[in-house]
N, C-alpha and C positions, 0 to 999 in steps of 0.2 A: 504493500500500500504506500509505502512512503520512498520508495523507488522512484528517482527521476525521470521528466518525460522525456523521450528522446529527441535529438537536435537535428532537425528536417535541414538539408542542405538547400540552399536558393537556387532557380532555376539559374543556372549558366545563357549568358546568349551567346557564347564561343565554346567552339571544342579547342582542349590546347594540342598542336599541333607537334611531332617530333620532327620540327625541321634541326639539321645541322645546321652552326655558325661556319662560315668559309672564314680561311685562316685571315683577310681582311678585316671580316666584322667582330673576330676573334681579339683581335690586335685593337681594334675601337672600341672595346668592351674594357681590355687593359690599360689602354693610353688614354679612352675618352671620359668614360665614363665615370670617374673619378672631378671630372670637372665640368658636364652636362646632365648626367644622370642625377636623378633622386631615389635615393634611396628610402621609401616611404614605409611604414607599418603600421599597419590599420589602428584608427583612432586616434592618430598623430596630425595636430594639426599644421596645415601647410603655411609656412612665414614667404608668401611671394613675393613681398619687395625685395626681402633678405636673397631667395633664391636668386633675383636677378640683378638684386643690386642697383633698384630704381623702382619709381613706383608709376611707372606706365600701365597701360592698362594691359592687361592680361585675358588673348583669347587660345582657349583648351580645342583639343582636334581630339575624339572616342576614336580609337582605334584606327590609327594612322596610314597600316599595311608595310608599305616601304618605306612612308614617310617624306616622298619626292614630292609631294602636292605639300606637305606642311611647313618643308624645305622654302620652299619657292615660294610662300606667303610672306616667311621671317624675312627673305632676301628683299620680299617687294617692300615691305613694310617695319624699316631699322625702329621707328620709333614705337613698335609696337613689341607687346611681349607674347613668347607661344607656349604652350604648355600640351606638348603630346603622349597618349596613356595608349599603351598596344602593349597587349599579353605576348606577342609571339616575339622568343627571343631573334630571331634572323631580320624581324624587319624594325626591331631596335638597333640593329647591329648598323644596318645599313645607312637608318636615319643618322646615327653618329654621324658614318662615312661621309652625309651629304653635310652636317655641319661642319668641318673637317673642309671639306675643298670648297666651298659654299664661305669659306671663314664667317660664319655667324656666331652673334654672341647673345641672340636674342630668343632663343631657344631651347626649352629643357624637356629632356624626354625619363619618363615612367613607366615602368615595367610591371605592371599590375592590374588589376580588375578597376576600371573605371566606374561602376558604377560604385563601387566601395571608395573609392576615394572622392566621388563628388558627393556622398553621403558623410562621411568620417574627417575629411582631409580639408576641406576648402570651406570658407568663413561665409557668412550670406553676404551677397550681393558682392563676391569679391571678382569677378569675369564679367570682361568688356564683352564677352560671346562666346558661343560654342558651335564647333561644327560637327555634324557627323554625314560622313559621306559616304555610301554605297555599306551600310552594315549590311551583316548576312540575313536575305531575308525569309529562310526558314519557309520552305515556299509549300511543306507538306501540311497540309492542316492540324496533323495532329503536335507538329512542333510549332505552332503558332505561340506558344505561351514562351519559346525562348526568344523572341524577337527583344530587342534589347530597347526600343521604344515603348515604354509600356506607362502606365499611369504612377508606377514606383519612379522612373527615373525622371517624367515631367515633373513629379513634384519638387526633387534634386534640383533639376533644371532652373526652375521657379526660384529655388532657394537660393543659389549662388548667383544666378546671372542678375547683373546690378536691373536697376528700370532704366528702360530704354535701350537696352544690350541687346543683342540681337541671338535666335537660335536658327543656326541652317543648316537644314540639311537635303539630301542629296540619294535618289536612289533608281535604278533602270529598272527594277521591277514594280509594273503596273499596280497591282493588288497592296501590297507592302504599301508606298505611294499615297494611296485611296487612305489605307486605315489611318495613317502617320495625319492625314490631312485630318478626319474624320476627328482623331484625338486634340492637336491642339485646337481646331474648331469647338468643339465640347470646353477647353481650356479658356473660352474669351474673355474672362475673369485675371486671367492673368498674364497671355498672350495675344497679339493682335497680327493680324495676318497682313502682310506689308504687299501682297498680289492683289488682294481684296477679297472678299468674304465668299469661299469656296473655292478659290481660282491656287495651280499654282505659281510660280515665279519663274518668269523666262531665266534662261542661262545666265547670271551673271556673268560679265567680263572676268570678275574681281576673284573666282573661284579657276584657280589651275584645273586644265586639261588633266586627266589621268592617263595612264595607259589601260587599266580596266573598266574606262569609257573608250577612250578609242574604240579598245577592240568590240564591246559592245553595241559602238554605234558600225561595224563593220554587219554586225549582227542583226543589224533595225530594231535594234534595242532604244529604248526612247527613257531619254533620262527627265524625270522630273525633280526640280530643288522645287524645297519649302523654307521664306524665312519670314519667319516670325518676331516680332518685338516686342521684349518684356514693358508690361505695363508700370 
């Protein structure tokens, strides 16, 4: 009777992956990550002017991939600060690689579950924005509950990103797309749709090309962004 209840683990929106580091991103893990990396554990709050060493505004990328899109935002935009969360060690490695020949210093990358650190780690209203671009979108019905846009991480959303901050995100699949729209529409209370009410938002200029759009749009894959602004 007095047995503990047992600790239900959270739904995952990533499988973690066994990719190898190549002996480069091996070498950026050694050399870099020491002075881009954060080293974060859960319930530690994050000090980001300290991290960067100025108190610009700070926008976060959910799962970055390779990181060459998160790259090439820091590059366009020096007075800004980035903040990228990707579970899979290789395309941490890589992100290094592109701060590294990119010489950026406006950029710091994490190697952990995003949705735990925008819950545990980050202060309210302390991100100028957030993007998430092309998550997995779990396209079998019955994994629909791992999609990583879900009414737990709006709320997150909601808490960190200052008013007026913006949320965009980005994804080629139709259905996925539809519900993301569907949810911050339901959110008008605390998000306001910047395309206008149902519509979503043509391509920005200001969002990097990827290469898992290219090849998408090789595909007639049709990518829809949604950006939203915090109220």
């Amino acid at each position: 009777m007095n047995e503990p209840l047992p600790q239900h683990r959270p739904i995952r929106s990533f499988v973690l992956r066994r990719g190898r580091l190549t002996l480069a991103q091996a070498r950026a893990y050694d050399a870099l990550w020491p002075r881009f990396g954060i080293a974060w554990k859960p319930g530690e709050p994050l000090d980001l002017s300290a991290l960067f060493g100025n108190s610009n505004p700070v926008y976060l990328e959910i799962g970055f991939g390779n990181g060459e899109s998160l790259a090439e935002l820091a590059s366009r935009h020096p007075q800004r600060n980035y903040l990228g969360i990707e579970v899979h060690r290789p395309g941490v490695g890589h992100l290094l690689l592109e701060i590294e020949r990119r010489g950026l210093t406006n950029l710091r990358v994490c190697h952990h579950d995003a949705v735990e650190v925008l819950e545990q780690g980050l202060a309210r209203a302390s991100l100028a924005g957030v993007y998430l671009f092309f998550p997995d979108p779990w396209p079998k019905q019955r994994h629909h509950k791992r999609r990583i846009l879900q009414s737990r991480l709006l709320a997150s959303l909601a808490r960190v990103i200052r008013p007026d901050g913006i949320f965009h995100a980005a994804t080629d699949w139709e259905p996925y797309a539809r519900q993301m729209l569907a949810l911050l529409t339901n959110a008008d209370d605390l998000f306001v749709n910047l395309a206008g009410p149902g519509a979503f938002y043509p391509r920005p200029q200001t969002r990097p090309l990827t290469r898992f759009e290219q090849r998408g749009a090789r595909l007639g894959h049709q990518v829809r962004d949604l950006i939203f602004r915090r109220r």
